[in-house]
N, C-alpha and C positions, 0 to 999 in steps of 0.2 A: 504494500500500500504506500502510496505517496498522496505527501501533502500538496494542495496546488492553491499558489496564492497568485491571483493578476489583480495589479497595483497601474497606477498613474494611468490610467485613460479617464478622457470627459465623457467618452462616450455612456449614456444611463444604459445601454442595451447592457455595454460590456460591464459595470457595474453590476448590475443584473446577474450577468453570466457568471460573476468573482463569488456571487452570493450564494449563487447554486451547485457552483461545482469547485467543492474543497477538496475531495481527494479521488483519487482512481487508481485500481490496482493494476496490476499486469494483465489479468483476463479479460481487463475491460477496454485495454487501447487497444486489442485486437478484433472488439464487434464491430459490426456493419455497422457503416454509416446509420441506418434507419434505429438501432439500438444501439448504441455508442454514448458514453452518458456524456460527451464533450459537447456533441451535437444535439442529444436530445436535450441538454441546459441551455444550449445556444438559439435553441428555437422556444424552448417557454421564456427563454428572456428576452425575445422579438429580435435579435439579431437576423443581419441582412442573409441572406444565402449564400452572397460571394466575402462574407466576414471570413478574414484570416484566424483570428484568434481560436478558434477549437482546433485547426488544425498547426498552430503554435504549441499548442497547450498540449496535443499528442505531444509533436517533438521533444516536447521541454521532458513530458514523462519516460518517453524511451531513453532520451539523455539521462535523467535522476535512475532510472532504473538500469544502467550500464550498456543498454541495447542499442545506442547509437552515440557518434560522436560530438561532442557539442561545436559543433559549425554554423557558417552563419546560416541560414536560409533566406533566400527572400524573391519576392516580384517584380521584377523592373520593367515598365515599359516604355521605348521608346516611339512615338508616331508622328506620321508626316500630317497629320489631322484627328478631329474626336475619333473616328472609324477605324484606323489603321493603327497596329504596333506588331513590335517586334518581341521574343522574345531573347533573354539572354542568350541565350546559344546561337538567337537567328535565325530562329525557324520565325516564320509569319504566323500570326495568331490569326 
């Protein structure tokens, strides 16, 4: 079992989400999306769909639980307009 604390966002969903989900074991970052309790806190606390933070908030626990290494992760996009980006590698989203 791990404990899971997220701190400093203004976002109310992701406060919401801090409130609901304090800890997860190892059996539980492996459920499906649909029973995943990162996701299922992420959705009774109205977060958006494409929110990062539950799938943060896995990493962070495979990281505390020795199952990955702590690197950075993240999303970068570049675009020539709202419609178009790139992704880090360069493939076209």
């Amino acid at each position: 079992m791990v404990s899971v604390v997220i701190s400093g966002s203004d976002c109310k969903q992701v406060q919401r989400l801090a409130a609901l989900l304090t800890r997860m074991s190892l059996k539980e970052i492996f459920m499906p999306v649909t029973r995943n309790p990162a996701y299922v806190a992420a959705e009774k606390a109205g977060c958006h769909a494409s929110c990062v933070i539950p799938a943060a908030v896995l990493k962070a626990v495979e990281v505390a639980l020795g199952m990955a290494l702590p690197k950075a992760a993240d999303i970068h996009f570049t675009s020539k307009d709202s419609r178009e980006g790139t992704a880090r590698n360069g493939s076209e989203l």
